[in-house]
ZAMARGU-4260 file (C-alpha; in steps of 0.2 Angstrom, whole numbers, plus 5000, padded with zeros to 4 digits):
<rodrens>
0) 5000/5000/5000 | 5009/5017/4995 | 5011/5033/5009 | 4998/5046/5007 | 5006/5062/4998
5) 5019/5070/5011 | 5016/5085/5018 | 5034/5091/5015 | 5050/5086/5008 | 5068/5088/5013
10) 5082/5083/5022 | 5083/5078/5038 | 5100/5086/5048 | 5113/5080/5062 | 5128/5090/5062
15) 5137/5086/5046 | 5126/5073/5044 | 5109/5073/5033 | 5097/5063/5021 | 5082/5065/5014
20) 5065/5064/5022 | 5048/5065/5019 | 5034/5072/5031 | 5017/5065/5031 | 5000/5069/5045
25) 5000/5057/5055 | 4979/5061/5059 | 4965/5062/5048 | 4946/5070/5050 | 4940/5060/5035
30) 4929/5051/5044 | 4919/5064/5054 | 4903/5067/5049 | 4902/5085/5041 | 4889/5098/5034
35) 4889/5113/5022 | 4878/5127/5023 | 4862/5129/5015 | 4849/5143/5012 | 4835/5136/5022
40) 4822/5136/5010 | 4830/5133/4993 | 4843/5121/5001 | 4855/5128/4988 | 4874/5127/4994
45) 4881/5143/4999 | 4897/5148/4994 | 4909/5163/5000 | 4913/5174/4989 | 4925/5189/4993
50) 4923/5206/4990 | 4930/5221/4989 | 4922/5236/4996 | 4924/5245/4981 | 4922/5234/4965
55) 4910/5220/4972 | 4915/5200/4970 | 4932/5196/4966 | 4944/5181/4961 | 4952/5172/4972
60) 4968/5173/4959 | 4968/5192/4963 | 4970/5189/4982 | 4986/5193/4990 | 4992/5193/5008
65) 4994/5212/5016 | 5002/5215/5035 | 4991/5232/5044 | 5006/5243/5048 | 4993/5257/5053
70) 4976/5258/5052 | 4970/5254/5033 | 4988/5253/5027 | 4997/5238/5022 | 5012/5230/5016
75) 5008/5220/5001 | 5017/5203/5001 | 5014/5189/4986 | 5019/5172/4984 | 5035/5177/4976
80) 5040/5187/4990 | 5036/5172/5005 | 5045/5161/4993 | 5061/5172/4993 | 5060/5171/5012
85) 5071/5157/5015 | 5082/5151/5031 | 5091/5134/5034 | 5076/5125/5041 | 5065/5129/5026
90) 5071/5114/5017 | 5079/5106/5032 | 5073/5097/5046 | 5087/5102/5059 | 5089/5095/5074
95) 5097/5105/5085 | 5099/5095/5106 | 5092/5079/5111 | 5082/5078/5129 | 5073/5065/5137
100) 5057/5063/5132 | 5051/5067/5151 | 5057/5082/5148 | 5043/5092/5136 | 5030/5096/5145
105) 5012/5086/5136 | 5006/5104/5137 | 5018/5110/5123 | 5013/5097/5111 | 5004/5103/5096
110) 4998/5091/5079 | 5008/5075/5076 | 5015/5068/5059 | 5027/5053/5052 | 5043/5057/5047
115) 5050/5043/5034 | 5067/5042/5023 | 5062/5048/5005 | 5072/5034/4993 | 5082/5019/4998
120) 5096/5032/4996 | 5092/5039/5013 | 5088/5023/5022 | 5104/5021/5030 | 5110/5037/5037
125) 5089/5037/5043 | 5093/5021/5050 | 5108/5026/5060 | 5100/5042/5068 | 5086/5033/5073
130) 5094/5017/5081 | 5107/5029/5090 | 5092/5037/5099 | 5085/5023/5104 | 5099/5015/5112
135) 5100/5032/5121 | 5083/5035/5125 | 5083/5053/5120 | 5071/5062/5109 | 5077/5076/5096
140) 5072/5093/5098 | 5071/5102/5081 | 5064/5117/5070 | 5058/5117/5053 | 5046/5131/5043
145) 5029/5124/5042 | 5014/5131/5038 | 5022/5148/5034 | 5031/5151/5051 | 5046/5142/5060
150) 5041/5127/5068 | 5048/5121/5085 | 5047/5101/5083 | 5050/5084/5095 | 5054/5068/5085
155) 5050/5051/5095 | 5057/5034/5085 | 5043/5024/5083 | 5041/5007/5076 | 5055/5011/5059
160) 5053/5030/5059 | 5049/5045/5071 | 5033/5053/5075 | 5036/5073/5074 | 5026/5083/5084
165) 5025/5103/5081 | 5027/5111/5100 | 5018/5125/5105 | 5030/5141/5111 | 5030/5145/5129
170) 5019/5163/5123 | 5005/5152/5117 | 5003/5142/5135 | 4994/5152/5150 | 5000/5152/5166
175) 4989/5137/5173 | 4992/5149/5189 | 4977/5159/5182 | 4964/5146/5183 | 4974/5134/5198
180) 4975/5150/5209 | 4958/5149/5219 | 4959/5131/5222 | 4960/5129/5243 | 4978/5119/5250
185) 4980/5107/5263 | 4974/5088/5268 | 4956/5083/5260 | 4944/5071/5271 | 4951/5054/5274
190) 4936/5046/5273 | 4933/5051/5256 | 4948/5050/5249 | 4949/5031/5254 | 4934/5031/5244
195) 4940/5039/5229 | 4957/5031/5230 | 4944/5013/5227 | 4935/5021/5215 | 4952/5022/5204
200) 4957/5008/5207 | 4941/4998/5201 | 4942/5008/5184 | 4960/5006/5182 | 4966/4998/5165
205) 4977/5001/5149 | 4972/5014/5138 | 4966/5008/5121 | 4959/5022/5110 | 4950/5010/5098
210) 4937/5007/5111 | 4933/5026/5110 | 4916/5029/5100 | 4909/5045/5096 | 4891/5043/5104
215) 4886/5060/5099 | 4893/5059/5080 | 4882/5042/5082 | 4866/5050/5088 | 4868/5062/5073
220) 4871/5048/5060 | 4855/5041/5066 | 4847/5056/5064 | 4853/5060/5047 | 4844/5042/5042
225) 4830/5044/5050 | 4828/5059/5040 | 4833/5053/5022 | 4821/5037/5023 | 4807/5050/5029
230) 4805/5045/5047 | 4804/5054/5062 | 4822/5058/5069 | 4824/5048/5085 | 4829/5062/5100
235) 4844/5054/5111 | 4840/5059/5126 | 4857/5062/5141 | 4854/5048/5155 | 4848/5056/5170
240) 4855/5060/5184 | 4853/5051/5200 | 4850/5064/5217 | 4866/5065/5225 | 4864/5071/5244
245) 4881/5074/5248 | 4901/5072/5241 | 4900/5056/5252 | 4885/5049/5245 | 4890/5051/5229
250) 4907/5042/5232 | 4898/5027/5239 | 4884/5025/5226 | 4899/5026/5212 | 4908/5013/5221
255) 4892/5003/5221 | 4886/5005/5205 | 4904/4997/5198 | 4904/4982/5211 | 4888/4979/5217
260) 4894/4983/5236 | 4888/4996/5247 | 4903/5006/5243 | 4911/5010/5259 | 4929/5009/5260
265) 4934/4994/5270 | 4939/5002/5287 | 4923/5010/5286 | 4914/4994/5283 | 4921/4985/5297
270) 4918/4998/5307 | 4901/4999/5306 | 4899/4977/5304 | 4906/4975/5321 | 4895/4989/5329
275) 4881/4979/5321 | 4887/4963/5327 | 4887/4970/5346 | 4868/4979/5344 | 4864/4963/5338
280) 4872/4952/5353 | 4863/4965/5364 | 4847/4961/5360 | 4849/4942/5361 | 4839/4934/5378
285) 4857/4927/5388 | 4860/4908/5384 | 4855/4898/5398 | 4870/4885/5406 | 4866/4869/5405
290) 4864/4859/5419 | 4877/4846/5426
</rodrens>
């Protein structure tokens, strides 16, 4: 089966030391459901059109790119000019450190693609660079021009290749500070974090994103057709909600709705079980001794 059409192509770089490569997107949207826009009574697609304020509709051919210097004046840039524009990592994938992969925070990591040798030419310089980090452990931190700005970039080996994931820059991450800042310190209730603590470890497993299933794009499905073969749509409807009195409450009811127990943490429960035992003995007539 043949690679999809790369996404860019040049050389990969360590040092003195280079191949060529090619990019490809590692994700795809192709199967989410999509809509277009329609006029809602003549169902005709609509489509946008640009204009100009002056002459009215115009070609997309006529377009150019234009950066406000002051208000309502503009530095015209065309393709040619961006094409002139060109620094070492516009055609190389350069990698400048290697850091463990601990080290990049998940926070910075943006879209994901493959990264693969272009040619059996550049299969073993590819091969080398990519063995060598594994041995090592290390991930390579790295920069290339992408989507008309410099890139900075991570590259994982996986399986033959790498996985290249664009990073975001430490302007584009808010301080979590800002959202975090309110939350109260200090110990939380025992009790429930017993409970809680259960909880976890009754839905603990291994993450497997193939049982993940878009219920709502499923919901909509059906309702696209229900409405092609003429029938009613069938509404989904959210589950509801059980009446949760209390934190506590609502810890025990999840713990029993996973197990089937009352969903008190153990101590708890053998707390309570002998104080029932002894209410019990307590209303027990005393046993009478038998007699010699």
């Amino acid at each position: 089966m043949a690679a999809p059409r790369a996404t860019w192509k040049g050389h990969l770089r360590l040092s003195l030391v280079s191949c060529p490569v090619r990019l490809y997107t590692a994700t795809t949207e192709s199967t989410r459901l999509s809509f277009h826009l329609l006029h809602k009574d003549t169902h005709n697609r609509i489509r946008m059109q640009p204009k100009d304020p002056e002459i009215g509709d115009v070609d997309r051919a006529d377009l150019v790119k234009g950066y406000e210097y002051d208000k309502d004046r503009y530095v015209v840039l065309t393709d040619q000019d961006f094409d002139q524009v060109r620094i070492e990592s516009t055609d190389t994938l350069v990698i400048d450190s290697f850091a463990d992969e601990t080290d990049v925070d998940e926070l910075y990591l943006d879209r994901p693609y493959y990264l693969a040798p272009d040619g059996k030419v550049a299969q073993e310089t590819f091969r080398v660079i990519h063995q060598a980090m594994q041995d090592k452990g290390k991930v390579a931190i790295s920069r290339l021009v992408i989507g008309g700005r410099e890139r900075l970039m991570i590259l994982y080996p996986r399986d033959k290749g790498f996985v290249v994931t664009t990073l975001r820059t430490d302007a584009e991450v808010r301080d979590a500070s800002l959202y975090f800042g309110d939350i109260a310190e200090g110990p939380v209730d025992a009790d429930m974090l017993a409970l809680a603590s259960q909880l976890i470890d009754q839905k603990a497993g291994s993450f497997d994103p193939a049982t993940f299933h878009d219920h709502y794009e499923d919901a909509l499905r059906e309702m696209v057709e229900a409405k092609l073969k003429g029938e009613a749509p069938v509404i989904a409807k959210a589950p509801e909600r059980g009446k949760v009195i209390n934190l506590m409450d609502a810890l025990r009811q999840s713990l029993q709705r996973t197990d089937g127990s009352d969903g008190r943490a153990p101590a708890e429960a053998e707390k309570e079980a002998d104080a029932e035992d002894k209410a019990e003995d307590a209303t027990k007539p005393p046993r009478q001794k038998k007699s010699a």
